[in-house]
Backbone bond lengths (Angstrom), bond angles and torsions (degrees), N, CA, C in turn:
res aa  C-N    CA-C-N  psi(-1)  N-CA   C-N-CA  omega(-1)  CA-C   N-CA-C  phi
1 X - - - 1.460 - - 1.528 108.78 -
2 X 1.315 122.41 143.27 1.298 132.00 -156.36 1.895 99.94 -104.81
3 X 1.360 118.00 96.27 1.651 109.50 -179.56 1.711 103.93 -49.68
4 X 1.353 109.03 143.89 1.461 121.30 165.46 1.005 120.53 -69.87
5 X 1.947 119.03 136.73 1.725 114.03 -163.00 1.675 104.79 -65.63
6 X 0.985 108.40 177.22 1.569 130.20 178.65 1.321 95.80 -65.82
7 X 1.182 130.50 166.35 1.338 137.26 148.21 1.651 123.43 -94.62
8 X 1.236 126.24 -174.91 1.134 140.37 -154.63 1.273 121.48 33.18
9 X 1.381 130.86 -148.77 1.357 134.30 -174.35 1.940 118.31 6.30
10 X 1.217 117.49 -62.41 1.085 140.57 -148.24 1.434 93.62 -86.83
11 X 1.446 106.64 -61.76 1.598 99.85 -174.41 1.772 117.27 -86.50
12 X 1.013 112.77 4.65 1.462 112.96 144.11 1.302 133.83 -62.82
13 X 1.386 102.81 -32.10 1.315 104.63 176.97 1.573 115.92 -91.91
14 X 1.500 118.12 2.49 1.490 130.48 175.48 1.251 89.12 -85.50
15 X 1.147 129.81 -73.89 1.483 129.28 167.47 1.452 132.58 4.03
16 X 1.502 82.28 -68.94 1.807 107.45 174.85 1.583 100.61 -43.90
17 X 1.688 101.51 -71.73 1.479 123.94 -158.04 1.388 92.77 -32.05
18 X 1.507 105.75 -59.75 1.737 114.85 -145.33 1.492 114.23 -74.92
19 X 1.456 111.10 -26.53 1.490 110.51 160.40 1.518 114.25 -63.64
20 X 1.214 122.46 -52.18 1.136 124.62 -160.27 2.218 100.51 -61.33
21 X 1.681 99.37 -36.03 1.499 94.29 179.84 1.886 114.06 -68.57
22 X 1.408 123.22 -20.71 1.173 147.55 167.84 1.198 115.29 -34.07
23 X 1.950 99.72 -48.54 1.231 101.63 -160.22 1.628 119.73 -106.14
24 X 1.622 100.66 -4.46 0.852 100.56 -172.32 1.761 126.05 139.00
25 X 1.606 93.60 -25.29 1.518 104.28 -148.93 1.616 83.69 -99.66
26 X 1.493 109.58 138.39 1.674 114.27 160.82 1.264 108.84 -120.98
27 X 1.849 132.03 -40.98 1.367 106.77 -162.12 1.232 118.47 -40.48
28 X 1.236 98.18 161.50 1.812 133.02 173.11 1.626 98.06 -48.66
29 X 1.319 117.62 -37.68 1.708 106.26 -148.25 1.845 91.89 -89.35
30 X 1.149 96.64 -47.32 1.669 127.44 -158.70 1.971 83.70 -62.33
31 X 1.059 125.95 -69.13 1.746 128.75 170.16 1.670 98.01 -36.75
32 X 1.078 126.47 -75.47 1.131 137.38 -167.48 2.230 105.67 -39.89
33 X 1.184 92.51 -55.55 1.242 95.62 -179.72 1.731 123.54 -65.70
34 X 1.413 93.86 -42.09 1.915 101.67 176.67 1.838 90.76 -65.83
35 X 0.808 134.74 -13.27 1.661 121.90 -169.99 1.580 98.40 -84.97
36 X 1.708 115.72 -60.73 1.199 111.14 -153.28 1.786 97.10 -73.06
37 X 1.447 107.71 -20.14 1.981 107.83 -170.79 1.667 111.26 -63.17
38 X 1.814 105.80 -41.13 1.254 112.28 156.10 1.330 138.14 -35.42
39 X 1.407 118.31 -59.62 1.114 158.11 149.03 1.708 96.52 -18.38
40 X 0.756 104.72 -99.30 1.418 139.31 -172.74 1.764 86.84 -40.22
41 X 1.150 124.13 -69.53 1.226 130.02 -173.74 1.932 119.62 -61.57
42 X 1.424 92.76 -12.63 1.736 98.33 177.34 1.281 115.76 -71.15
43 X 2.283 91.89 -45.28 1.729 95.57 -174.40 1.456 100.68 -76.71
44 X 1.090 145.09 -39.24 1.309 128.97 -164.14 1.653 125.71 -91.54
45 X 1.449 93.23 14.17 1.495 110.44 -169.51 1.459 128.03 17.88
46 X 1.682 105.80 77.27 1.274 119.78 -174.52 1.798 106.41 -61.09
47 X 1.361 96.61 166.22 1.369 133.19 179.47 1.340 130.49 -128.42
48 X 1.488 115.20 102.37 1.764 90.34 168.60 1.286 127.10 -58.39
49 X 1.213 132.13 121.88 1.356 116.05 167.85 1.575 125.86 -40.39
50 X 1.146 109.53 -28.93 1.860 117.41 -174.18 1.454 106.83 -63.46
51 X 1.704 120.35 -16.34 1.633 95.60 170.73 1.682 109.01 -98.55
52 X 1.617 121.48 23.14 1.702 112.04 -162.27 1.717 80.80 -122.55
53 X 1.423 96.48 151.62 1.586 109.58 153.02 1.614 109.22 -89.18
54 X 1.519 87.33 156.07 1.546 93.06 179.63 1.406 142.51 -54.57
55 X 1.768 100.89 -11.80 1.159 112.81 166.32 1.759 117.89 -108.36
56 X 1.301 99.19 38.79 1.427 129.01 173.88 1.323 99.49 -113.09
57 X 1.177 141.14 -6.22 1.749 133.03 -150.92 1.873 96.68 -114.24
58 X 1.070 140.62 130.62 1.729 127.57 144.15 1.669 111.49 -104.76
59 X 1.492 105.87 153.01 0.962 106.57 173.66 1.592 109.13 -118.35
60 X 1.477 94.48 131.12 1.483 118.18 -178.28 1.638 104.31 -103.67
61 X 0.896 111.48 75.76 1.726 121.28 159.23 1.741 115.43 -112.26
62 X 1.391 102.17 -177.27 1.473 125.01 179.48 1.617 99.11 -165.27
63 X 1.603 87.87 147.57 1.154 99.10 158.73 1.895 116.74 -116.90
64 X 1.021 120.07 145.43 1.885 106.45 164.67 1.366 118.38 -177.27
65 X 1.433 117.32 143.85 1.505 140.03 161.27 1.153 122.23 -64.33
66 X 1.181 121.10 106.70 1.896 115.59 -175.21 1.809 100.44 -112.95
67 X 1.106 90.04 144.18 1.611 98.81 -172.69 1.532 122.19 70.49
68 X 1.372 123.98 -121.74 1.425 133.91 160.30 1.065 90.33 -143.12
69 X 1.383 119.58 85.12 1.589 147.90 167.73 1.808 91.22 -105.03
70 X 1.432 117.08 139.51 1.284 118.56 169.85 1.297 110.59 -115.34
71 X 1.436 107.10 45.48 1.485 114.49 173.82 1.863 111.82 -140.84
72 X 1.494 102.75 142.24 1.544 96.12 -169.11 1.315 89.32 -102.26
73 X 1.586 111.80 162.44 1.732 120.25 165.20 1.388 107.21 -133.20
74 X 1.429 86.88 140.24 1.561 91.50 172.98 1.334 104.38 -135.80
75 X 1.212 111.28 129.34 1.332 134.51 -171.71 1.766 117.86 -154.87
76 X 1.373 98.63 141.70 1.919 102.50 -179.78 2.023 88.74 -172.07
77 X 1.927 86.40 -156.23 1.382 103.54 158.80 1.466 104.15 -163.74
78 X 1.411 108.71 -163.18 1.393 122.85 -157.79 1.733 91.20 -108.30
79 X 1.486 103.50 135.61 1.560 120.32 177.70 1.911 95.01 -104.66
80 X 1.836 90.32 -177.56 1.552 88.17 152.66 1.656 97.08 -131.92
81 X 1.381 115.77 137.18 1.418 126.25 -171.94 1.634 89.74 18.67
82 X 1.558 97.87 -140.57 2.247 111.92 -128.61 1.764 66.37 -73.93
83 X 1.084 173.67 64.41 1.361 147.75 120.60 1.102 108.96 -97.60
84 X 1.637 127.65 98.55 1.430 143.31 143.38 1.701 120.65 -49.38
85 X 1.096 134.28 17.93 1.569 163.24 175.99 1.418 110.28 -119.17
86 X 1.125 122.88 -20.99 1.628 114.50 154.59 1.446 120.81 -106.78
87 X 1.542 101.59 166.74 1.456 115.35 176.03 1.101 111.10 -128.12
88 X 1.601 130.05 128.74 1.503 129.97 174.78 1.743 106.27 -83.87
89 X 0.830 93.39 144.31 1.739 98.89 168.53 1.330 114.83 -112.56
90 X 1.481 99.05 112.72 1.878 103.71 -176.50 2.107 105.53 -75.38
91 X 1.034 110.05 132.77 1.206 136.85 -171.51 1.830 101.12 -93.70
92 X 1.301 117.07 -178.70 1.480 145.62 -164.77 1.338 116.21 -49.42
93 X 1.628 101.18 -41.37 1.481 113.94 -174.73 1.453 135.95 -109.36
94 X 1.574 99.51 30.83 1.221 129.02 -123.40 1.794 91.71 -140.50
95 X 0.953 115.84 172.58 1.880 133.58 178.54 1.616 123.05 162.51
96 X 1.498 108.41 142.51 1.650 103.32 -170.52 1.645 78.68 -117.92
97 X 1.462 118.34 141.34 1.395 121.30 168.55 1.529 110.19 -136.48
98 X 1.328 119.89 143.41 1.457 111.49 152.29 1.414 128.49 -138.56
99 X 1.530 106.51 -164.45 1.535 95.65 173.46 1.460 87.43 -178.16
100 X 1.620 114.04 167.61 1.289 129.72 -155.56 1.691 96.70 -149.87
101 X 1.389 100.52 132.50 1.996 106.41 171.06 1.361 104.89 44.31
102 X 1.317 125.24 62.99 1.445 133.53 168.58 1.650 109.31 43.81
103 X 1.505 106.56 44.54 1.732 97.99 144.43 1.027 121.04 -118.73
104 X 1.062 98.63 153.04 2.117 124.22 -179.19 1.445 111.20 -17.51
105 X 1.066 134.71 125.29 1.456 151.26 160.32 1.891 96.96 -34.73
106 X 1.673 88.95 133.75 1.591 102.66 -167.51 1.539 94.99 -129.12
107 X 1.317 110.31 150.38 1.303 107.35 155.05 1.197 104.11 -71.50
108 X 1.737 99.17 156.05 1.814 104.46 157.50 1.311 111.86 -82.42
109 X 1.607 120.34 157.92 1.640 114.93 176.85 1.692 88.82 -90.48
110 X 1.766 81.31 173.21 1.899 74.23 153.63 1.566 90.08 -162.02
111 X 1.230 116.57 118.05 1.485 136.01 -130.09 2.053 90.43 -112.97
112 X 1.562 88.87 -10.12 2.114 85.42 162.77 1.396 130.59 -94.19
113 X 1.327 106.01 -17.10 1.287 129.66 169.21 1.598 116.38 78.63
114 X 1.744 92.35 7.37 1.437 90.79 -172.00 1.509 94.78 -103.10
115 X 1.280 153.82 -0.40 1.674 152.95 -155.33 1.023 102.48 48.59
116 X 1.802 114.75 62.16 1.124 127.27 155.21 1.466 116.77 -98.92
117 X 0.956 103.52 -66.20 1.435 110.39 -165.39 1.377 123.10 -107.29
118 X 1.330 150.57 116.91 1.573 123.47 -170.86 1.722 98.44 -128.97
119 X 1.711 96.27 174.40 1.374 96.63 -162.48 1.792 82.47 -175.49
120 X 1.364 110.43 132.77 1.571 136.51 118.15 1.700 142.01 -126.82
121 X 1.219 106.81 -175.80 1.398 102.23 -169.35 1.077 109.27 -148.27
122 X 1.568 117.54 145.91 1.631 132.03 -167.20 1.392 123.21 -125.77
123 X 0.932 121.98 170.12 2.242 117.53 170.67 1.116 81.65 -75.08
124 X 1.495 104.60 159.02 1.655 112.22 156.13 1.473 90.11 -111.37
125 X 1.694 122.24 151.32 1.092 149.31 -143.10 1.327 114.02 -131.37
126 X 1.804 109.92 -26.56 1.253 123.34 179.00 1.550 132.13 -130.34
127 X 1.161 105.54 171.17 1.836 87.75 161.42 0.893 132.85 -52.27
128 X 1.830 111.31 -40.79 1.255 103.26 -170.36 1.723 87.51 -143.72
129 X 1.609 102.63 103.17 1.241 99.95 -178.53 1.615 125.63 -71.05
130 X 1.782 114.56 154.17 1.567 102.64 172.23 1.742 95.48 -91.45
131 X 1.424 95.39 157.58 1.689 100.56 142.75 1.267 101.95 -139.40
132 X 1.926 97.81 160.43 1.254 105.38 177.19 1.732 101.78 -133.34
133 X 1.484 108.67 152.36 1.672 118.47 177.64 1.302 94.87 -113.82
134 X 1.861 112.24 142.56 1.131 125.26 176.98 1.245 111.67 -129.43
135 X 1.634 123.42 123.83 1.392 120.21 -171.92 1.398 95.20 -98.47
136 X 1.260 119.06 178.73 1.737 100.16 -178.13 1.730 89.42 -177.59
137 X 1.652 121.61 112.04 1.367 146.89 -153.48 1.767 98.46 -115.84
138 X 1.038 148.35 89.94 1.273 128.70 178.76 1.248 130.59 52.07
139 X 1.476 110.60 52.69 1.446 126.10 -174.03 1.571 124.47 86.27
140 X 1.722 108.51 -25.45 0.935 107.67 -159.72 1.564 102.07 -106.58
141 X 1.567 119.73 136.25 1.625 129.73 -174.08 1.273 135.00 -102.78
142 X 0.931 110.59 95.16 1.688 121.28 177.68 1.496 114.08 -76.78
143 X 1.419 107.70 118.03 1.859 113.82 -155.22 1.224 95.11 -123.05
144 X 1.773 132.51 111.67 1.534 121.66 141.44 1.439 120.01 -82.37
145 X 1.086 119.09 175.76 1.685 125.01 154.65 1.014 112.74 -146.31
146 X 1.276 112.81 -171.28 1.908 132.86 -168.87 1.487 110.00 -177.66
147 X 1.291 110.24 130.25 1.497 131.97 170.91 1.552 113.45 -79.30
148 X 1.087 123.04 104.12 1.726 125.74 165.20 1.482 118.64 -29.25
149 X 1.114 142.01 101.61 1.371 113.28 156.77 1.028 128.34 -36.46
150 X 1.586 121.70 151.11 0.950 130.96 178.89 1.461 124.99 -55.99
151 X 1.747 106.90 160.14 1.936 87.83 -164.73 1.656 112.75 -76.22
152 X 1.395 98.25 -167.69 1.816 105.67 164.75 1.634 106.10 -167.22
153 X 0.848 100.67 -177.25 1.350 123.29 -163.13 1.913 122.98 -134.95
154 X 1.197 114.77 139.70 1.774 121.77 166.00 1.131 115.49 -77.61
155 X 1.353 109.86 75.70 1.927 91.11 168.91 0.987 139.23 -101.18
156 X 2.085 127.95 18.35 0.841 140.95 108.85 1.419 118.35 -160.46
157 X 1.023 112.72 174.50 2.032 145.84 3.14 1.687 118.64 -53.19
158 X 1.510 99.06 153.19 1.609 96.85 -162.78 1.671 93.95 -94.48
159 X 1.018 126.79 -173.59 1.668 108.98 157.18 1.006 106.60 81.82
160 X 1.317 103.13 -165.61 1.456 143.36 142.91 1.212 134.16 -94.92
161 X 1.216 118.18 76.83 2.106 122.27 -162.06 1.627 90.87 -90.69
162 X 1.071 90.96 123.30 2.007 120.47 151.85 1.428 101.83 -55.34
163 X 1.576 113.81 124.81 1.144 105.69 142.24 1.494 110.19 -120.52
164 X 1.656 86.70 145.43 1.944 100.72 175.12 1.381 118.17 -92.59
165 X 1.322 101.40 146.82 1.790 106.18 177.15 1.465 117.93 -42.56
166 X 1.727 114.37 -31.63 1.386 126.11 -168.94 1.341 111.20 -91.58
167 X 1.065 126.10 -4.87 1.471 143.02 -168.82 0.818 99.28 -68.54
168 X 1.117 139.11 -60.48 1.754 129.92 -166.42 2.074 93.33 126.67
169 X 1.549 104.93 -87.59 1.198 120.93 -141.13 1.537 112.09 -167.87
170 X 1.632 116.34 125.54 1.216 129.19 -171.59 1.409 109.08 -83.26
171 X 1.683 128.16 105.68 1.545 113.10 163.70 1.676 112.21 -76.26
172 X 1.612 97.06 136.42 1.637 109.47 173.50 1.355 109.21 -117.46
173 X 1.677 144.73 129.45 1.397 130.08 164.16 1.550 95.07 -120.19
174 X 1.338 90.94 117.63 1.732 100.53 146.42 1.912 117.84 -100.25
175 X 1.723 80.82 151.84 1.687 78.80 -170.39 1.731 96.29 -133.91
176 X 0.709 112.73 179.05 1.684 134.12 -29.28 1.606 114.95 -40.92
177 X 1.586 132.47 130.52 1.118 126.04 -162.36 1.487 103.09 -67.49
178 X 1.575 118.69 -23.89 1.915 89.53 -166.28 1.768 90.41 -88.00
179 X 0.948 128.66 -3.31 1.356 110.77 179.12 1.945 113.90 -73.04
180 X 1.201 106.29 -14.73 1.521 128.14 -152.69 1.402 103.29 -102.68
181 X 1.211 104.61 -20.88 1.770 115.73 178.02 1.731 105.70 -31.54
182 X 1.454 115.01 134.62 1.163 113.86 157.75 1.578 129.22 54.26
183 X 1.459 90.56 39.92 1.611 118.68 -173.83 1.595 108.93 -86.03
184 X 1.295 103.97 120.28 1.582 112.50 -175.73 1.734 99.29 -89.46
185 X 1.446 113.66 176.64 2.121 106.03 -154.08 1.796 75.19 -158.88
186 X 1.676 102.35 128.81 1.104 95.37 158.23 1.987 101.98 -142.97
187 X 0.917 113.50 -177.47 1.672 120.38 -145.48 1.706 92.60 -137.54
188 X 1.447 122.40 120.70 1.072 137.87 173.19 1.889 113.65 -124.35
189 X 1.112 124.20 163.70 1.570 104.89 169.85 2.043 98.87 136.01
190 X 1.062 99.52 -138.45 1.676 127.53 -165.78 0.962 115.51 -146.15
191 X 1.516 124.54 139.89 1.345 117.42 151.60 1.662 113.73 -141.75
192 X 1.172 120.51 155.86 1.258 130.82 -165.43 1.996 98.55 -100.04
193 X 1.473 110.09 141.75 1.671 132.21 -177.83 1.536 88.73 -95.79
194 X 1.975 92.23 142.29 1.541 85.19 155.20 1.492 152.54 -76.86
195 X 2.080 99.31 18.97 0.916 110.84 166.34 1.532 112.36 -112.31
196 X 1.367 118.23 40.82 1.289 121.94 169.14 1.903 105.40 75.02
197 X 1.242 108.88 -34.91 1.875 82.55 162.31 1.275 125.93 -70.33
198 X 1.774 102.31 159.93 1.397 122.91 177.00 1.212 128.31 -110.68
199 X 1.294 99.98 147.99 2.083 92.57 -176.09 1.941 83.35 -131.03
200 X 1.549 87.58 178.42 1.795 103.24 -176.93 1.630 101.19 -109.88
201 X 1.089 134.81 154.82 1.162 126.36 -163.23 2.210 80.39 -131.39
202 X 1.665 113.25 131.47 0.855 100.92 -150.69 1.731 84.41 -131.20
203 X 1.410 137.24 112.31 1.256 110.37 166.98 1.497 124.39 83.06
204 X 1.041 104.50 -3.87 1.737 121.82 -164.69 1.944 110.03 -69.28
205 X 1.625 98.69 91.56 1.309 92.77 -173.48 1.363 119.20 -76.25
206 X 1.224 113.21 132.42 1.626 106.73 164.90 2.064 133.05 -118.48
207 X 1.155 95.40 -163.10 1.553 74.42 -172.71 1.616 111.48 -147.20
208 X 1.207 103.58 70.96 1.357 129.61 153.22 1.811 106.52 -7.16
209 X 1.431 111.02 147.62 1.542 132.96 -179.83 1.172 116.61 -93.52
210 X 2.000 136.73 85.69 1.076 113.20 -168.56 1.702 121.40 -70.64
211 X 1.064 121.52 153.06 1.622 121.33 -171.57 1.449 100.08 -82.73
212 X 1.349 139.72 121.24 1.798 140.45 -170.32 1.411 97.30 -76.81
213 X 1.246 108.46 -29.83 1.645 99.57 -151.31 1.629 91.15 -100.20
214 X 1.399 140.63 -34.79 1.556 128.03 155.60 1.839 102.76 -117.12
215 X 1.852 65.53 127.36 1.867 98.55 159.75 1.408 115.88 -36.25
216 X 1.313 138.56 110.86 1.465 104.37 157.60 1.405 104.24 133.87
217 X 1.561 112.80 -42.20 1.411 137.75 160.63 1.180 157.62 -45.65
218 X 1.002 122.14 81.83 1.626 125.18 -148.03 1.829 111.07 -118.46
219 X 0.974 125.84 126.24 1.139 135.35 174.40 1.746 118.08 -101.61
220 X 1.670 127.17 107.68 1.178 136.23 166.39 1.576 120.72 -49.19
221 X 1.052 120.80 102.07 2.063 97.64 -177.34 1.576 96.83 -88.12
222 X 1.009 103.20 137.05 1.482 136.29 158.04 1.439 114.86 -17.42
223 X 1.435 101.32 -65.77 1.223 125.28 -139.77 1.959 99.80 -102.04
224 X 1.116 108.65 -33.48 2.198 134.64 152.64 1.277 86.99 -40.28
225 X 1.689 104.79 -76.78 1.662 102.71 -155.47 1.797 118.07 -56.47
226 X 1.216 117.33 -39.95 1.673 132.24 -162.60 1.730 82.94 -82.79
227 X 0.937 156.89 -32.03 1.397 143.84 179.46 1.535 103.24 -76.79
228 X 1.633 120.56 -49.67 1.894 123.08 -175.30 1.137 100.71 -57.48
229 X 1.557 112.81 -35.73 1.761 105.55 -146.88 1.792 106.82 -92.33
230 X 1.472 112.90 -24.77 1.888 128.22 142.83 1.347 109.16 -48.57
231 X 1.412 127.31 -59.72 1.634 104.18 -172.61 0.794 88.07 -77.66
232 X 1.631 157.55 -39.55 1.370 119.72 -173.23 1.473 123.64 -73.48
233 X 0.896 135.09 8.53 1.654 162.45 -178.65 1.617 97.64 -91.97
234 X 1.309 133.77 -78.86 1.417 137.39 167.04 1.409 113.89 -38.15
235 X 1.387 137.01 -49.18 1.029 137.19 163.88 1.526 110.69 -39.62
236 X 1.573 109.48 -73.55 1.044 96.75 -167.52 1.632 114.17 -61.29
237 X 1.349 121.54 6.07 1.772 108.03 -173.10 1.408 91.38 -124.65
238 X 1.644 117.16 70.07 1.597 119.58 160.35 1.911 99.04 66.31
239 X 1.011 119.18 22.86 1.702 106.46 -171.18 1.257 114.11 48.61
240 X 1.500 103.23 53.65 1.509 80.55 -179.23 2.138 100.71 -114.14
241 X 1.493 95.53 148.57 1.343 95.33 -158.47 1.439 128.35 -74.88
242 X 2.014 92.07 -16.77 1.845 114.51 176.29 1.572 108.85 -81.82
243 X 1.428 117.98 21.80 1.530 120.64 -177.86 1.551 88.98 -81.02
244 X 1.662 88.74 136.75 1.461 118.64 179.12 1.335 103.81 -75.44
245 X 1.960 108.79 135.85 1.644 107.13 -174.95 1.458 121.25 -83.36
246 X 1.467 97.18 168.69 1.955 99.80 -179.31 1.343 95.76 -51.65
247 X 1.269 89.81 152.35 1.747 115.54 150.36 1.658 113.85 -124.96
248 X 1.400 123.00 -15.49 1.509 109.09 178.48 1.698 96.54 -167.31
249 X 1.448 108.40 132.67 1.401 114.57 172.15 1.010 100.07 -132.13
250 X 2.116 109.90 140.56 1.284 117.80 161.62 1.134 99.92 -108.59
251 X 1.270 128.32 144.56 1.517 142.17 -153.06 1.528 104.50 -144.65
252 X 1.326 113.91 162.26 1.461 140.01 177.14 1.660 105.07 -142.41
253 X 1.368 94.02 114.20 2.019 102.11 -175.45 1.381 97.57 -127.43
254 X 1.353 104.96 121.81 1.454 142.22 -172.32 1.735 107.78 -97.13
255 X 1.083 113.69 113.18 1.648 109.43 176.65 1.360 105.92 -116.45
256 X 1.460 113.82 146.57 1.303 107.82 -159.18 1.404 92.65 -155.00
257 X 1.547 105.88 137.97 1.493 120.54 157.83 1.177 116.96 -107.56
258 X 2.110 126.17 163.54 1.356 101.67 -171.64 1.882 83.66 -151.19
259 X 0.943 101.87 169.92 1.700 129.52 -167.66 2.120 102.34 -128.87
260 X 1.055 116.41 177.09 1.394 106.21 -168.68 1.632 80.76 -153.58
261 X 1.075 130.57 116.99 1.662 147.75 -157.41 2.102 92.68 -98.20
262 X 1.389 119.34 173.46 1.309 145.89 -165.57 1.077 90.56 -106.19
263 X 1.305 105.07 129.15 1.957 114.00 169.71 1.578 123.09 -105.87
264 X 1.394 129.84 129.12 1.201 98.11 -175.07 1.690 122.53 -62.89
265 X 1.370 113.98 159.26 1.760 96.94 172.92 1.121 122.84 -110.39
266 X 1.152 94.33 15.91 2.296 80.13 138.45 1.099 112.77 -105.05
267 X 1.343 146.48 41.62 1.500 164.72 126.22 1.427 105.20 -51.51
268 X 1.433 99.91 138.17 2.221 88.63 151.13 1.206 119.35 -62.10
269 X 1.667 114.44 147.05 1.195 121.85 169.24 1.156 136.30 -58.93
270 X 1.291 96.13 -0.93 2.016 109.57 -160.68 2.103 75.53 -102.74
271 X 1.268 134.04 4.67 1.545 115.44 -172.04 1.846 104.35 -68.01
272 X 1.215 118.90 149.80 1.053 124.10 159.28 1.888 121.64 -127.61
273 X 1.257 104.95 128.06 1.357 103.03 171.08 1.213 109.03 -140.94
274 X 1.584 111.47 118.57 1.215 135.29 -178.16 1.438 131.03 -89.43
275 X 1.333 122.00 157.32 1.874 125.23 170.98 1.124 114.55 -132.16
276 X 1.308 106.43 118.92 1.786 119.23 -169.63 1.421 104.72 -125.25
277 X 1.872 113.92 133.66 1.387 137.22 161.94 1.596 99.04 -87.96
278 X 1.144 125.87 140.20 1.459 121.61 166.71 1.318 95.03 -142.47
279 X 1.431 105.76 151.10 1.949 129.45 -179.29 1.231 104.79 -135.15
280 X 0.842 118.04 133.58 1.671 120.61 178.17 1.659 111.12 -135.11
281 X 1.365 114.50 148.64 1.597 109.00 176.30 1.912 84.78 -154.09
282 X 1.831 115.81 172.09 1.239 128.69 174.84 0.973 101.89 -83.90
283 X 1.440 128.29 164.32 1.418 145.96 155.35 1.411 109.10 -144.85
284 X 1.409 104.01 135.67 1.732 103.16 174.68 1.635 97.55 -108.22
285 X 1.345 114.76 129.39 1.566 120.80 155.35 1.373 118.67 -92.48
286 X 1.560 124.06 127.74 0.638 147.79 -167.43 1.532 129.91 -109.22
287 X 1.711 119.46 67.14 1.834 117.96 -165.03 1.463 119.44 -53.96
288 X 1.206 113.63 -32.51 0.793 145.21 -161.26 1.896 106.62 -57.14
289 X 1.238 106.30 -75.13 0.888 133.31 -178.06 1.877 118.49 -67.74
């Protein structure tokens, strides 16, 4: 007697295989692809759109300017209502479009090929550019938008400043300070174990000290960061708790302000479309020291 496969992951992709032999299809590439789309489609537990009404659909986009980039992006995908763990898949009769500071309606790309993810990009035209996402069901268009916050700027640390474990605490000012208000910081990069392995530090939010007395002002603690940047170290090694600690991170810290955009309402209510400023500069942490 033959035990029955496991489920999830694995037998999705038997799935895949066996339709795809059903139908006809053998290449190598064409197999290869129904496996990983499966795949891909297990964890994010796709949806056709053709069994939801339109006020079954949210849209999870953003729009944002990082740096003094003079280009906006807008990019997300399609949920179903408050579950951010699914993906709808827009079908035949169907289109995601946008546009930013009064240009022409664009298709979105979607550069996975699976109607996962979509994304284009525009000049920005203004200070504070709009964008808008357009879902569009059988002619008919459901339009949100969102206003960018306003910009800002790094005006210090210049460089690349080290910070040391003993230091205390990193001062950062972005300016103009009221534009900078209430800036969330997140940490991307590498860091090196004191046994010489490496992990990627991916997304790693942290939470910066705003300064009361200047706008704009944010202070890194030392001592915040060398504890986030260990659990994120354990994480990445199975959670395991005898993982050997940093000794040196080079980092990328992203500061970001955000705006909360107009949804259309015949959208789900759970839609979000966002407007993000982002600034970014290096930092090396230093345990060691």
């Amino acid at each position: 007697m033959i035990a029955p496969r496991k489920a999830g992951l694995a037998g999705a992709a038997w799935i895949a295989l066996a339709t795809l032999a059903g139908c006809g299809g053998s290449p190598a590439k064409d197999a290869g692809d129904a496996v990983a789309n499966a795949l891909v489609c297990t964890v994010r537990a796709c949806t056709e759109s053709t069994a939801l009404r339109v006020d079954e659909i949210s849209l999870r986009f953003s729009a944002e300017q990082v740096d003094a980039s003079p280009t906006v992006t807008v990019s997300g995908y399609l949920s179903r209502s408050a579950n951010v763990f699914t993906t709808v898949l827009i079908n035949g009769n169907e289109h995601l479009d946008a546009a930013a500071d009064g240009s022409a309606d664009t298709r979105m790309v979607n550069p996975d090929g699976q109607r996962l993810d979509y994304t284009a990009s525009f000049p920005a035209r203004s200070a504070q550019p709009r964008a808008r996402v357009s879902f569009s069901r059988d002619g008919v268009s459901h339009v949100s938008e969102v206003v960018l916050p306003p910009a800002f700027a790094l005006q210090s640390p210049a460089g690349t400043p080290v910070l040391a474990r003993s230091a205390g605490n990193l001062l950062v000012t972005l300016a103009p300070g009221a534009a900078a208000q209430n800036a969330s910081l997140l940490a991307n990069g590498s860091c090196t174990r004191n046994d010489s392995t490496r992990f990627d530090v991916k997304n790693e939010s942290l939470a910066p000290r705003a300064e009361p007395a200047a706008a704009g002002s944010y202070r890194v603690d030392a001592l915040n960061l060398d504890q986030q940047l260990n659990a994120a170290s354990q994480r990445a090694n199975s959670n395991n708790l005898n993982t050997p600690l940093i000794a040196r991170c080079e980092l990328q810290l992203q500061w970001s302000t955000r705006t909360d955009g107009a949804i259309a309402t015949t959208l789900n209510r759970y839609s979000t479309f966002s407007g993000y400023r982002r600034v970014t500069h290096a930092l090396v942490y230093d345990a060691k020291l």
